[in-house]
Structure formats: C-alpha cells, structure tokens
mmJSON file of the N, C-alpha and C atoms, coordinates in Angstrom:
{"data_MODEL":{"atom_site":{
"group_PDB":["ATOM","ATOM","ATOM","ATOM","ATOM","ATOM","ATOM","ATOM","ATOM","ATOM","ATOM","ATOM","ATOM","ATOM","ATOM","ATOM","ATOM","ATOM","ATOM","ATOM","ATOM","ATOM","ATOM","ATOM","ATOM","ATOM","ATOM","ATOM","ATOM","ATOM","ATOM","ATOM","ATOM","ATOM","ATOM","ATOM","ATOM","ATOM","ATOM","ATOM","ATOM","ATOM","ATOM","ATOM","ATOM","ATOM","ATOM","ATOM","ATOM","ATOM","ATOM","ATOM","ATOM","ATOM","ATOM","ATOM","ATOM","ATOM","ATOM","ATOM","ATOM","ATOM","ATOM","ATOM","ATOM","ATOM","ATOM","ATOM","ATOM","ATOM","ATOM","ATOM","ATOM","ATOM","ATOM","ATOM","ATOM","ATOM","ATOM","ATOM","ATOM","ATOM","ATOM","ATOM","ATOM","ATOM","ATOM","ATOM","ATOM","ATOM","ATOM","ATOM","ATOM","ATOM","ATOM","ATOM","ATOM","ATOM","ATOM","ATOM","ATOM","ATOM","ATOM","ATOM","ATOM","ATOM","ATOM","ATOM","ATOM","ATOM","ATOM","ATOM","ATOM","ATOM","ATOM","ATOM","ATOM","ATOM","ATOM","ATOM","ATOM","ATOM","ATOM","ATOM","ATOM","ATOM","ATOM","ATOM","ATOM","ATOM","ATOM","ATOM","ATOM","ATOM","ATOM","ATOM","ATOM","ATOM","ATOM","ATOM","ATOM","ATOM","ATOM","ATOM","ATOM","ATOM","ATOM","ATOM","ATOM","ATOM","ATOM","ATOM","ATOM","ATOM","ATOM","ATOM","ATOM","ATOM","ATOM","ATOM","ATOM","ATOM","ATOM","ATOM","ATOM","ATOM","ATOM","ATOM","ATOM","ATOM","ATOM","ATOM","ATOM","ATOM","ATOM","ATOM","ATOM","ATOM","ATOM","ATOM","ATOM","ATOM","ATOM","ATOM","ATOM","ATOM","ATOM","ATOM","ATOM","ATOM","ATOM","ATOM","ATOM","ATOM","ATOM","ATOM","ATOM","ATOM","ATOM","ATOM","ATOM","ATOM","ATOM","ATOM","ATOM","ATOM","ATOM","ATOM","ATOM","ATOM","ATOM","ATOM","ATOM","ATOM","ATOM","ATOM","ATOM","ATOM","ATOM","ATOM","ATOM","ATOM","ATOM","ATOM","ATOM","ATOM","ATOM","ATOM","ATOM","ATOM","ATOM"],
"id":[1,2,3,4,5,6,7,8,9,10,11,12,13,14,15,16,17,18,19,20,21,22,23,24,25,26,27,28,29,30,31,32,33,34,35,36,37,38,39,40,41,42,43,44,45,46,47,48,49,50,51,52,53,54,55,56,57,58,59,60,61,62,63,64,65,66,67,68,69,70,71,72,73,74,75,76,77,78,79,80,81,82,83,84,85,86,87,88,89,90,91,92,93,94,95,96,97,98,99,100,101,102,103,104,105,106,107,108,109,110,111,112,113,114,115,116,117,118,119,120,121,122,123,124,125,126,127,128,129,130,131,132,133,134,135,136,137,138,139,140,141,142,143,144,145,146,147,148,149,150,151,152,153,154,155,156,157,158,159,160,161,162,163,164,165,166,167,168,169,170,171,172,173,174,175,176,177,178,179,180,181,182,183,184,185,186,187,188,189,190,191,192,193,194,195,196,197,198,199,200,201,202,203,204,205,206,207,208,209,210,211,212,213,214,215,216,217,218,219,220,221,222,223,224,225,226,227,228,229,230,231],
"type_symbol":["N","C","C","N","C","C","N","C","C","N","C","C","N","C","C","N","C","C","N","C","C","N","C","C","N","C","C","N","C","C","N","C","C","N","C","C","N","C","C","N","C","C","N","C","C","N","C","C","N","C","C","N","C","C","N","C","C","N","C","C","N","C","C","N","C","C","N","C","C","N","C","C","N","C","C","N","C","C","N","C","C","N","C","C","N","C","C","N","C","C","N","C","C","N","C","C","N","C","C","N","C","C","N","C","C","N","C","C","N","C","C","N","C","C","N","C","C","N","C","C","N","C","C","N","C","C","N","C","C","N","C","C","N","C","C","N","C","C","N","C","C","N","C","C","N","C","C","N","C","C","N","C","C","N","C","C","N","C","C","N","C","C","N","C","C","N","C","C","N","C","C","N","C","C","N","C","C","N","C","C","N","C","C","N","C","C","N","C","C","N","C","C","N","C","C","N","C","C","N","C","C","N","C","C","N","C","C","N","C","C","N","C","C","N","C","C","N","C","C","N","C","C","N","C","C","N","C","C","N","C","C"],
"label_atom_id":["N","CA","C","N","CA","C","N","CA","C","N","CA","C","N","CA","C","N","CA","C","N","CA","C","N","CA","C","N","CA","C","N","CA","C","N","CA","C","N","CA","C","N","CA","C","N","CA","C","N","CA","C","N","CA","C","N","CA","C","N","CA","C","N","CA","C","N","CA","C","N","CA","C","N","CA","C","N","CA","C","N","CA","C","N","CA","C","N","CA","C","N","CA","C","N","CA","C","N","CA","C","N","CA","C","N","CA","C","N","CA","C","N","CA","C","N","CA","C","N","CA","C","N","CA","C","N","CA","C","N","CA","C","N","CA","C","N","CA","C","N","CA","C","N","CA","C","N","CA","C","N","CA","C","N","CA","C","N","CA","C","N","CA","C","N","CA","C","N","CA","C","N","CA","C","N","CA","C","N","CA","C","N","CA","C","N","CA","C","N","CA","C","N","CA","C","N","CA","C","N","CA","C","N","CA","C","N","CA","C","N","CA","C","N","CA","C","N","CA","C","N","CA","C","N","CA","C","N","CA","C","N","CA","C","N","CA","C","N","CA","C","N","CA","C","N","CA","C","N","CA","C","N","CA","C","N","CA","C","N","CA","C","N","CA","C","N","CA","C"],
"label_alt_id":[null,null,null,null,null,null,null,null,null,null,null,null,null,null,null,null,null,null,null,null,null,null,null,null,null,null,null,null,null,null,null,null,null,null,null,null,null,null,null,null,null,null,null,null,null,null,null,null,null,null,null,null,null,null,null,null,null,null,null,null,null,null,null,null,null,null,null,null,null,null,null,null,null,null,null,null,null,null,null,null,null,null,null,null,null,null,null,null,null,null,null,null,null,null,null,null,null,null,null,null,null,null,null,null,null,null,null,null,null,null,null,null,null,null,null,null,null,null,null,null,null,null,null,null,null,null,null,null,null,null,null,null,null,null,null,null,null,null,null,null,null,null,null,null,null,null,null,null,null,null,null,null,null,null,null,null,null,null,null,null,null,null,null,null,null,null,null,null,null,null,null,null,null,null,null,null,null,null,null,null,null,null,null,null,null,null,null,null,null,null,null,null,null,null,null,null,null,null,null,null,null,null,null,null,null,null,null,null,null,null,null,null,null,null,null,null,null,null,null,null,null,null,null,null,null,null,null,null,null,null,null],
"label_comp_id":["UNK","UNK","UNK","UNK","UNK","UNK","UNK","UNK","UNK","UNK","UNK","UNK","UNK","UNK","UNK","UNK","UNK","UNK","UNK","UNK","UNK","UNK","UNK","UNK","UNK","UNK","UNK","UNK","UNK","UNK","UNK","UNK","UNK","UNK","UNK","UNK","UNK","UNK","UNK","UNK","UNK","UNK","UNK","UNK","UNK","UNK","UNK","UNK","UNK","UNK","UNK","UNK","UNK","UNK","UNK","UNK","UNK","UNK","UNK","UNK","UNK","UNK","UNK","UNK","UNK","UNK","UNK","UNK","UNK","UNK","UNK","UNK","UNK","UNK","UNK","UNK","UNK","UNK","UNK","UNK","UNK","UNK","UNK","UNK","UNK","UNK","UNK","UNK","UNK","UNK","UNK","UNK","UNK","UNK","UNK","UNK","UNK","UNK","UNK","UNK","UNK","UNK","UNK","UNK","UNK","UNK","UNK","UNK","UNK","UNK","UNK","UNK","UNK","UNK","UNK","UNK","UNK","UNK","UNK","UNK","UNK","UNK","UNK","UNK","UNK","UNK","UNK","UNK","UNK","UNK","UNK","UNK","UNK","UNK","UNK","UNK","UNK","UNK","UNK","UNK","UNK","UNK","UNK","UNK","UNK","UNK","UNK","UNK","UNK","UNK","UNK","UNK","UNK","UNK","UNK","UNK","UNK","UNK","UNK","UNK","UNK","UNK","UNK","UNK","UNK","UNK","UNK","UNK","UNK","UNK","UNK","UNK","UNK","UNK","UNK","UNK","UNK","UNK","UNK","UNK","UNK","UNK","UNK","UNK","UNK","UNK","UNK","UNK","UNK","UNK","UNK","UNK","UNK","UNK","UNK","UNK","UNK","UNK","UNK","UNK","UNK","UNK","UNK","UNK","UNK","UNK","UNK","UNK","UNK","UNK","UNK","UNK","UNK","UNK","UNK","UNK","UNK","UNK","UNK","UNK","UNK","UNK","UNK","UNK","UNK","UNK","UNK","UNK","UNK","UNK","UNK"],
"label_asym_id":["A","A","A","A","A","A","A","A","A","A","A","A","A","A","A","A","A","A","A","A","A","A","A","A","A","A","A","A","A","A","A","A","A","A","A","A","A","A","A","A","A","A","A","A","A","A","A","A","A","A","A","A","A","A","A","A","A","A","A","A","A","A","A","A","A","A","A","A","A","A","A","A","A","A","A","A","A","A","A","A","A","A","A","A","A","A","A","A","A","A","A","A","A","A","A","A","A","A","A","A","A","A","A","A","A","A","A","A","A","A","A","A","A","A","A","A","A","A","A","A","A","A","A","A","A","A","A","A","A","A","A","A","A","A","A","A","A","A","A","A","A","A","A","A","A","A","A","A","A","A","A","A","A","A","A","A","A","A","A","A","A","A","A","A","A","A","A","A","A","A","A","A","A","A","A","A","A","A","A","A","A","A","A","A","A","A","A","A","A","A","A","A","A","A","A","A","A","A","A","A","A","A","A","A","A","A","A","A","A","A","A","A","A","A","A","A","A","A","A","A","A","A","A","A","A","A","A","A","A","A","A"],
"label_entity_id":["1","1","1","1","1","1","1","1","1","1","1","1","1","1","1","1","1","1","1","1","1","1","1","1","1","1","1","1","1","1","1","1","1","1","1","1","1","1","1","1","1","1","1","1","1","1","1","1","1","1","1","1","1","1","1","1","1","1","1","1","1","1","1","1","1","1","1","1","1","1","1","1","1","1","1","1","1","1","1","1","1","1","1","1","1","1","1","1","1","1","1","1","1","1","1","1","1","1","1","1","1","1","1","1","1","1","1","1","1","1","1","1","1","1","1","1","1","1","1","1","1","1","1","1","1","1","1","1","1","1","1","1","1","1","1","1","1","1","1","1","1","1","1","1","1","1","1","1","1","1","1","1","1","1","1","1","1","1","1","1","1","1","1","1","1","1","1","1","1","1","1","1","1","1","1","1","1","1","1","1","1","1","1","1","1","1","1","1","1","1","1","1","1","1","1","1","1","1","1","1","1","1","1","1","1","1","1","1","1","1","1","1","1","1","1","1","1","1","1","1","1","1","1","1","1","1","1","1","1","1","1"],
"label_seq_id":[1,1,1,2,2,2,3,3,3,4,4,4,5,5,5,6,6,6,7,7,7,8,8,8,9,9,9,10,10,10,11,11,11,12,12,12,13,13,13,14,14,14,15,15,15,16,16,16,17,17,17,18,18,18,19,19,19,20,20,20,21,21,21,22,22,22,23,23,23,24,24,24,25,25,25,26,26,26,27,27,27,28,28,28,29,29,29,30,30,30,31,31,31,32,32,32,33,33,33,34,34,34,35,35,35,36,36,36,37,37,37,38,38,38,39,39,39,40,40,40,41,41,41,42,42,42,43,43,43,44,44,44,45,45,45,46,46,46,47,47,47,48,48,48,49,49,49,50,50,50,51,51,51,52,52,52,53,53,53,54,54,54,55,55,55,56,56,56,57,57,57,58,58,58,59,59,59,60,60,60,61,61,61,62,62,62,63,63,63,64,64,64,65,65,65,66,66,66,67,67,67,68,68,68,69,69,69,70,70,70,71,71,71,72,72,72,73,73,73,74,74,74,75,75,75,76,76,76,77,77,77],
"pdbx_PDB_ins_code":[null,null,null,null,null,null,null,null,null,null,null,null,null,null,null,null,null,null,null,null,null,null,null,null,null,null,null,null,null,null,null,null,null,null,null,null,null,null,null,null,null,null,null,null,null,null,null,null,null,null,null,null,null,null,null,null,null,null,null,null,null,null,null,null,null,null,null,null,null,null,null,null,null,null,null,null,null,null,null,null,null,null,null,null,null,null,null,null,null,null,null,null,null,null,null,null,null,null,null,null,null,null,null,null,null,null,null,null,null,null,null,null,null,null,null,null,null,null,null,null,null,null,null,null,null,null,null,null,null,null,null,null,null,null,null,null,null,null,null,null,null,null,null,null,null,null,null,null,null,null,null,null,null,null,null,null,null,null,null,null,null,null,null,null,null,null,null,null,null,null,null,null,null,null,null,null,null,null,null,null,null,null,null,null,null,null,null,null,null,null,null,null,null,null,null,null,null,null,null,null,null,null,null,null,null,null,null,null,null,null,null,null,null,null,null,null,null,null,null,null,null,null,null,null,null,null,null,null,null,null,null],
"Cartn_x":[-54.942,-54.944,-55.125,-54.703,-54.369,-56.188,-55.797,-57.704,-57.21,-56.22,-55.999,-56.184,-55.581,-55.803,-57.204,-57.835,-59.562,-59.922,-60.141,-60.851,-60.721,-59.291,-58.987,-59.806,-59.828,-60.574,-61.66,-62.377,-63.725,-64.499,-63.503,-63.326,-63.35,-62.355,-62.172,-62.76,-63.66,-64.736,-65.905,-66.101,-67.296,-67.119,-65.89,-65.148,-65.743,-66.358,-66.762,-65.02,-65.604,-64.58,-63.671,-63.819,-62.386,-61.463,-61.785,-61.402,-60.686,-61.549,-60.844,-59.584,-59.593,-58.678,-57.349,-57.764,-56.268,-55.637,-56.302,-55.912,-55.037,-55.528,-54.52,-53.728,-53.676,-52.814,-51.567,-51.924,-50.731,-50.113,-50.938,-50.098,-49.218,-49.97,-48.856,-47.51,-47.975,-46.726,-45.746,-46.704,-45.282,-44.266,-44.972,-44.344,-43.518,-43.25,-42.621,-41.462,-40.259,-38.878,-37.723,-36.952,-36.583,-35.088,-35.234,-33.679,-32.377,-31.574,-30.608,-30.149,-29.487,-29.538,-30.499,-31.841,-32.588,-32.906,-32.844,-32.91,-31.785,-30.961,-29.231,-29.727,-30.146,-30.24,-31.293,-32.622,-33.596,-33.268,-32.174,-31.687,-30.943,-29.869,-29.103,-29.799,-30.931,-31.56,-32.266,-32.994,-33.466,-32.483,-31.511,-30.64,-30.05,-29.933,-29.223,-30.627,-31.645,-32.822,-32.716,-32.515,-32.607,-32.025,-30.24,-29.075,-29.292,-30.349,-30.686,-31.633,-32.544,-33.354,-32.506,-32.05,-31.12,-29.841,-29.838,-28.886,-29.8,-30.857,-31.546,-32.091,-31.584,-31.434,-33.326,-33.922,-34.811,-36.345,-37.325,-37.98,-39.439,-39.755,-41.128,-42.082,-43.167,-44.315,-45.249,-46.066,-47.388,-48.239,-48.312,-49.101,-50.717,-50.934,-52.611,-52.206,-51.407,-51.223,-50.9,-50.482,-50.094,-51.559,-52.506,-53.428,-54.628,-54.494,-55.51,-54.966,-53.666,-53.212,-53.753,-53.777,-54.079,-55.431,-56.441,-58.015,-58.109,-57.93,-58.254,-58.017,-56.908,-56.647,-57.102,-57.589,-58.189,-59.586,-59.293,-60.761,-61.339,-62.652,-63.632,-63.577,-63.559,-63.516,-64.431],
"Cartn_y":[214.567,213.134,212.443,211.19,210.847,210.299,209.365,208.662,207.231,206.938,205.27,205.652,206.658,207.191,207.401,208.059,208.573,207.242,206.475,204.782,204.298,204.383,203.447,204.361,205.444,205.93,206.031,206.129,205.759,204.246,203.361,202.094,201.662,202.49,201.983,203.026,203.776,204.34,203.732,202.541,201.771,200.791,199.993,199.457,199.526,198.329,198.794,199.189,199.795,201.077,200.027,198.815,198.003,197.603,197.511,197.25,198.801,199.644,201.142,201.193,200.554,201.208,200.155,198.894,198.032,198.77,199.202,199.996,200.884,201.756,202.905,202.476,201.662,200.881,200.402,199.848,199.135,200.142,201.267,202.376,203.418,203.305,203.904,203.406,202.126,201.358,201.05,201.481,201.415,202.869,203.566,205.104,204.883,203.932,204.202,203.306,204.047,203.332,203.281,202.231,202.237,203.462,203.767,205.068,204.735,204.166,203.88,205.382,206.491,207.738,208.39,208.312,208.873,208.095,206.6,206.155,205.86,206.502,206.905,207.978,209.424,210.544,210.062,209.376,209.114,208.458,208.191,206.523,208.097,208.271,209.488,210.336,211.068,212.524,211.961,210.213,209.631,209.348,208.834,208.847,210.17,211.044,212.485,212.578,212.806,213.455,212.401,210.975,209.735,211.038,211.067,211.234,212.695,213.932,215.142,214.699,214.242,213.594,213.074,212.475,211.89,212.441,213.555,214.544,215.66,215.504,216.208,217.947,217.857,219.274,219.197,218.519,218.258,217.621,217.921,217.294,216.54,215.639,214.358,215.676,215.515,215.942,214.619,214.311,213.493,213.793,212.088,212.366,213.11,212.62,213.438,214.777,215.728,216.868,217.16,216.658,217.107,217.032,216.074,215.738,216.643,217.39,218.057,219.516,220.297,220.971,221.204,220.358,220.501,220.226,219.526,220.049,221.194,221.671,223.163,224.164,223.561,224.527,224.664,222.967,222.477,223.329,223.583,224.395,223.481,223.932,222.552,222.675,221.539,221.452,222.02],
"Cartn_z":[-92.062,-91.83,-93.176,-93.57,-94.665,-94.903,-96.231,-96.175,-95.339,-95.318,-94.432,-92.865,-92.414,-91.175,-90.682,-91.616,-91.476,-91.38,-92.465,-92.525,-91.079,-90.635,-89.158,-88.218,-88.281,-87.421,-87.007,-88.114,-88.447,-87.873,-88.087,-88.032,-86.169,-85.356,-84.584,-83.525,-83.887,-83.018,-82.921,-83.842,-84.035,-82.995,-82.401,-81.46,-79.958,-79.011,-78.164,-77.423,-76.305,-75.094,-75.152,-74.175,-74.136,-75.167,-76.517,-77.516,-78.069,-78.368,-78.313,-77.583,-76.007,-75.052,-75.552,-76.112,-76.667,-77.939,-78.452,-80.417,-79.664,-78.647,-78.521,-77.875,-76.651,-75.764,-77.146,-78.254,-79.062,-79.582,-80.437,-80.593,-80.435,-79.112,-77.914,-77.347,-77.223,-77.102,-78.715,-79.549,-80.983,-80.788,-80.494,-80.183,-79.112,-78.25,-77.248,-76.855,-77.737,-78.393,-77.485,-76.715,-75.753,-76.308,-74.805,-75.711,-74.392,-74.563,-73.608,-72.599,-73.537,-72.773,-71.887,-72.684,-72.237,-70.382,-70.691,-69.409,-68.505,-69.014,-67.861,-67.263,-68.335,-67.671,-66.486,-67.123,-65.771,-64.238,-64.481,-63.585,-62.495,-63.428,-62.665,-62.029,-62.401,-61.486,-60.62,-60.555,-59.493,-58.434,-58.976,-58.137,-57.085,-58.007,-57.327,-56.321,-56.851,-55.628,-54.45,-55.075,-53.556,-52.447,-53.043,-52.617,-51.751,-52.934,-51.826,-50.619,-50.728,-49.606,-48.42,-48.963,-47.698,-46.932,-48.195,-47.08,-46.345,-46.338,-46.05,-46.57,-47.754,-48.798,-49.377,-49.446,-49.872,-49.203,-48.739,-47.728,-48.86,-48.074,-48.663,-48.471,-48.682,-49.157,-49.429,-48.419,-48.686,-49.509,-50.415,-51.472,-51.435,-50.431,-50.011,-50.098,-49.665,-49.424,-50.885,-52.015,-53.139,-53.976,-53.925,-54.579,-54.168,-52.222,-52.048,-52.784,-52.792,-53.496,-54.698,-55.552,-57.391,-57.191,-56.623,-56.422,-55.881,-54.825,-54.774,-55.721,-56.376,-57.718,-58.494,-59.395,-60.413,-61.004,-62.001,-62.82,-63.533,-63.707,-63.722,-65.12,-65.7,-67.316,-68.01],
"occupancy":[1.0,1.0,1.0,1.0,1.0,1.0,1.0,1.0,1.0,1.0,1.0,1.0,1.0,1.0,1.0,1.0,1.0,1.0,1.0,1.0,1.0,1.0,1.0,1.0,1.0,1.0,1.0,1.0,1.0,1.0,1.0,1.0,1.0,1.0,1.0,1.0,1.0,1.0,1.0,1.0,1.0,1.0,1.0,1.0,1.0,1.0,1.0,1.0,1.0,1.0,1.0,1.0,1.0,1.0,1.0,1.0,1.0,1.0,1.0,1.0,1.0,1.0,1.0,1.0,1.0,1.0,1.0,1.0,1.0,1.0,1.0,1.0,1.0,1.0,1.0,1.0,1.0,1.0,1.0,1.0,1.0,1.0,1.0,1.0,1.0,1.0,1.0,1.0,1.0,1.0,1.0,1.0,1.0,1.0,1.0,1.0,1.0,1.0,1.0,1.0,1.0,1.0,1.0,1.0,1.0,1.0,1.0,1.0,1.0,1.0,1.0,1.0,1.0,1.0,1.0,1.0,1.0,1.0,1.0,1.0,1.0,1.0,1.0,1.0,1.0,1.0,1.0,1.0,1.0,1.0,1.0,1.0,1.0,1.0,1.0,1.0,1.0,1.0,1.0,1.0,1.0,1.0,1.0,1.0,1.0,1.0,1.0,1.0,1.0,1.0,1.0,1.0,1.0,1.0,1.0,1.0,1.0,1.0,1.0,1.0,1.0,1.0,1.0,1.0,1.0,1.0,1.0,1.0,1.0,1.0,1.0,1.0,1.0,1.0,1.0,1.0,1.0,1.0,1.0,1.0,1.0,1.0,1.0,1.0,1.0,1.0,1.0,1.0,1.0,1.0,1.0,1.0,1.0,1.0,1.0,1.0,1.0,1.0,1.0,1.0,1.0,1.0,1.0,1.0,1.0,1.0,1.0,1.0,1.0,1.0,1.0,1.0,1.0,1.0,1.0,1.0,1.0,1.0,1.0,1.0,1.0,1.0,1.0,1.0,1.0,1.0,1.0,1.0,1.0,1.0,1.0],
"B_iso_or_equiv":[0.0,0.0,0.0,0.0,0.0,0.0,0.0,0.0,0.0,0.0,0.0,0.0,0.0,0.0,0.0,0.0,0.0,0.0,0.0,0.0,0.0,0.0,0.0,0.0,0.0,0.0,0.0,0.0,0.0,0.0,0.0,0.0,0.0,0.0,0.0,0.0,0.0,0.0,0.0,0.0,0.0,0.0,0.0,0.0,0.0,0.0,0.0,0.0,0.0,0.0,0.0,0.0,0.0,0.0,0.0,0.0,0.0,0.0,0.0,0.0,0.0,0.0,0.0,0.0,0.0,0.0,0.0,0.0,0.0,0.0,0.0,0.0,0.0,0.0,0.0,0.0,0.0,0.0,0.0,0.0,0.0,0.0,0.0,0.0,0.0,0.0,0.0,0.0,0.0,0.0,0.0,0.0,0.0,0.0,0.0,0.0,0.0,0.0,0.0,0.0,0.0,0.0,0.0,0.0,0.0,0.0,0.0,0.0,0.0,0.0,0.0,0.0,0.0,0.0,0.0,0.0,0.0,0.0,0.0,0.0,0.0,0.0,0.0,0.0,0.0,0.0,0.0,0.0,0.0,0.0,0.0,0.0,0.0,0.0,0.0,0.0,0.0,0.0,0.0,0.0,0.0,0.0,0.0,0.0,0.0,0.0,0.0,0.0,0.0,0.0,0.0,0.0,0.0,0.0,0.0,0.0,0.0,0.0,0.0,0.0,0.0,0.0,0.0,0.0,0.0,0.0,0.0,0.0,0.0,0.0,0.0,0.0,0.0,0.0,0.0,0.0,0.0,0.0,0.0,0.0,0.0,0.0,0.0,0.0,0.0,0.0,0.0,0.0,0.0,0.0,0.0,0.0,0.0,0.0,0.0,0.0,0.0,0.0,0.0,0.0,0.0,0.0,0.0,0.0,0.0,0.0,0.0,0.0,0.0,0.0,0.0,0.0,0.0,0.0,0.0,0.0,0.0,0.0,0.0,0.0,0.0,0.0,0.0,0.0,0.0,0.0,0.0,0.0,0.0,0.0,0.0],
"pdbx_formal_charge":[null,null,null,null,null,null,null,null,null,null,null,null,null,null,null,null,null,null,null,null,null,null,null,null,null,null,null,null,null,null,null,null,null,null,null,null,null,null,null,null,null,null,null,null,null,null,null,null,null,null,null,null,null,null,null,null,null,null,null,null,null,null,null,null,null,null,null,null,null,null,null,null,null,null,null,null,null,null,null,null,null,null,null,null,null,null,null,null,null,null,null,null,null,null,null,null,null,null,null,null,null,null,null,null,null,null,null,null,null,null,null,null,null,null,null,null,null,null,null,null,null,null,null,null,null,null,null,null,null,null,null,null,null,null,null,null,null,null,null,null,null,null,null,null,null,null,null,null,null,null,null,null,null,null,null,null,null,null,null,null,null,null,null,null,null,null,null,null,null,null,null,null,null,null,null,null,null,null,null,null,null,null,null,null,null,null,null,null,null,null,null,null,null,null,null,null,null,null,null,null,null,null,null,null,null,null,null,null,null,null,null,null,null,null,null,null,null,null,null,null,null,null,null,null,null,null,null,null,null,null,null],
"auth_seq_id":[1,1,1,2,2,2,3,3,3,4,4,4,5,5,5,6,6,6,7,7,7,8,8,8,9,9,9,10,10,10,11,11,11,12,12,12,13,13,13,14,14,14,15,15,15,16,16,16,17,17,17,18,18,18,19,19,19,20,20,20,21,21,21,22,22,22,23,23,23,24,24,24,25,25,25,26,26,26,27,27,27,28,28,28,29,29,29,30,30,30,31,31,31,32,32,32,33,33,33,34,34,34,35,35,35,36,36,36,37,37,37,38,38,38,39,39,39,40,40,40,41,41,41,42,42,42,43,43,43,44,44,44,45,45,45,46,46,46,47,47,47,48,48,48,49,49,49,50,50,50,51,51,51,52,52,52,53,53,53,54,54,54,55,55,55,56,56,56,57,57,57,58,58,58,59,59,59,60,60,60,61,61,61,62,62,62,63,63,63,64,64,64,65,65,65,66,66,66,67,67,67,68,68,68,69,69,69,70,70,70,71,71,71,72,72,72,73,73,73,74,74,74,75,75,75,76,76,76,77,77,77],
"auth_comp_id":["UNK","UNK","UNK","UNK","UNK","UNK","UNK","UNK","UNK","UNK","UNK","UNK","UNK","UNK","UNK","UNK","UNK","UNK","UNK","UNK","UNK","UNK","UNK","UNK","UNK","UNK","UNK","UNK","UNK","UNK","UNK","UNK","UNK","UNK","UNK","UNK","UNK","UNK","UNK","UNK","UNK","UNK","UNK","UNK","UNK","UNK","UNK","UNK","UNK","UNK","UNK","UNK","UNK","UNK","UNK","UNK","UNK","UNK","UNK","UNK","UNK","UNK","UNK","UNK","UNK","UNK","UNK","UNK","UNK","UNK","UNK","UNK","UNK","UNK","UNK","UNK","UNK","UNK","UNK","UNK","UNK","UNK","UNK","UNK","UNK","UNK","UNK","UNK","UNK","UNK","UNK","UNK","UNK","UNK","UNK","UNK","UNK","UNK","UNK","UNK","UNK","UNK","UNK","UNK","UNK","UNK","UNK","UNK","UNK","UNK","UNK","UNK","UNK","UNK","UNK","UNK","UNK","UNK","UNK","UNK","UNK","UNK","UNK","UNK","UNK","UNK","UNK","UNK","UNK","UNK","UNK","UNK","UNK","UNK","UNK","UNK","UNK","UNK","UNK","UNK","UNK","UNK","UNK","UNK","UNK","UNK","UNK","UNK","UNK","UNK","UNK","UNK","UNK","UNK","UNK","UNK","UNK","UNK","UNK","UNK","UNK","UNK","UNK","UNK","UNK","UNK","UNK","UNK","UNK","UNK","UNK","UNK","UNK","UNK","UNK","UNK","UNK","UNK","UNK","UNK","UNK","UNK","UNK","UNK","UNK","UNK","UNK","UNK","UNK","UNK","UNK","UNK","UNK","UNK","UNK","UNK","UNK","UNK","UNK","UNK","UNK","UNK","UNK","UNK","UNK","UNK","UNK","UNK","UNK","UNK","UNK","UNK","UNK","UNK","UNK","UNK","UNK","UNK","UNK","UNK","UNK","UNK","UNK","UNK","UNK","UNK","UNK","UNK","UNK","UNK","UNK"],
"auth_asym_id":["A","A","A","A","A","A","A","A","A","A","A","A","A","A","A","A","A","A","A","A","A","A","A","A","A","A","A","A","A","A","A","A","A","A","A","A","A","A","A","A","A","A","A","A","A","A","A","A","A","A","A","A","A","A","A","A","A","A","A","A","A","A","A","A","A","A","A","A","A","A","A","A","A","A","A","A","A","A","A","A","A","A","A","A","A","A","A","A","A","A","A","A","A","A","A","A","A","A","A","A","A","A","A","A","A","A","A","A","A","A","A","A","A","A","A","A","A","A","A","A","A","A","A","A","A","A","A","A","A","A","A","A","A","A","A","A","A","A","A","A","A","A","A","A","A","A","A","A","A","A","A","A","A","A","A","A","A","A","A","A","A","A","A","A","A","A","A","A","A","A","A","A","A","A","A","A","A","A","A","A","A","A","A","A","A","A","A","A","A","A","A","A","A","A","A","A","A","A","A","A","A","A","A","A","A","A","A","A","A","A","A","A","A","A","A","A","A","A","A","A","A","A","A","A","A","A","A","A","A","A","A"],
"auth_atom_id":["N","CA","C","N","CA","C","N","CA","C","N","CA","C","N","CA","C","N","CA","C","N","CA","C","N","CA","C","N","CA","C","N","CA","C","N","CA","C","N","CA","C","N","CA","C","N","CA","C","N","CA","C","N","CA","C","N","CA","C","N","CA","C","N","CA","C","N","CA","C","N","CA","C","N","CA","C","N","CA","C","N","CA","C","N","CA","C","N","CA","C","N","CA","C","N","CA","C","N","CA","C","N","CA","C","N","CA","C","N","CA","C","N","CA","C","N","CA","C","N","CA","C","N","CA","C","N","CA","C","N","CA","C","N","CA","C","N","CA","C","N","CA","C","N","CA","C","N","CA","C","N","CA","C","N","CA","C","N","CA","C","N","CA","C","N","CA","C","N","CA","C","N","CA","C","N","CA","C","N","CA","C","N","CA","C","N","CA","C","N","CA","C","N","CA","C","N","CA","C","N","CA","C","N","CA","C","N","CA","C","N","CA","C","N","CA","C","N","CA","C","N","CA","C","N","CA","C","N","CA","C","N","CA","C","N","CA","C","N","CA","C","N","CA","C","N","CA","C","N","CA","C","N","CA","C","N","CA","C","N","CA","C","N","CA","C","N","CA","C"],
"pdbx_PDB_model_num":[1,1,1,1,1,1,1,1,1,1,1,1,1,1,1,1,1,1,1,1,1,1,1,1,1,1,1,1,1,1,1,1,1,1,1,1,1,1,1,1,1,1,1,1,1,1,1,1,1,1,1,1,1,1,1,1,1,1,1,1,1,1,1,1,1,1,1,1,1,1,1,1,1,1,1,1,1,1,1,1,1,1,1,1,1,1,1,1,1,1,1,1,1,1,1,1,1,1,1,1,1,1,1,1,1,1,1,1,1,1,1,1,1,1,1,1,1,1,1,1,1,1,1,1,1,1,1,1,1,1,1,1,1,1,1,1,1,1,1,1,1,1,1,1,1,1,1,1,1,1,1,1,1,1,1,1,1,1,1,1,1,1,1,1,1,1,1,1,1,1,1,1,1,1,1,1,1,1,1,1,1,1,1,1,1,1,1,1,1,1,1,1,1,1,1,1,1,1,1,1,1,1,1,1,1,1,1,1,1,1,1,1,1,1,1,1,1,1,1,1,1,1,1,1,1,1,1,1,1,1,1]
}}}
C-alpha cells in the first residue's frame, strides 16, 4: 500500500461507522464503470431463464427454503 493510501486509511478509521460506511460507499461506486456488454449479456441470461421458467424447464424455489438451506450449512465464523 502506498504512504497516501496508509494516511487515508489511517484517517478514515478515525471516522465515526456512518461516515466510514459513505468513504467506501463512494469508492465503490468509482469502481463501478457502467459496461454496455456486460449489461446485454445480463439483460439476455435474465431473459433466457424468464423464458426456461415459463416453459417450464426450470422450477421457483422459495426464498425461505434457500436461506434455511445455507444456515444449516453455514459454519460459524
């Protein structure tokens, strides 16, 4: 990590939590560069799964049933 990187860091751990959670909130959002392809391919495979669902190739799954799934699984940190 550079010394400007360390300073900010240093800097913005001193930051109460809500203020912390905007620094990374902006940074995150600088990293996150709109990409035209990337959101065709997304548009398209949402589309194709609508399209298996509804031909019936594909069945729903309730979200409770997915969330009790990955807790029973989940290892405790």
């Amino acid at each position: 990590m550079t010394t400007t990187a360390e300073a900010l860091s240093a800097q913005a751990v001193k930051l109460p939590p809500e203020e912390r959670m905007e620094v990374v909130e902006r940074i995150l959002d600088s990293l996150d560069e709109p990409d035209a392809v990337l959101d065709a391919l997304w548009a398209k495979e949402a589309d194709d799964r609508l399209a298996a669902y509804r031909r019936g190739e594909v069945k729903a799954v309730a979200l409770s049933e997915v969330i009790a799934k990955y807790r029973v699984n989940a290892k405790p940190a």
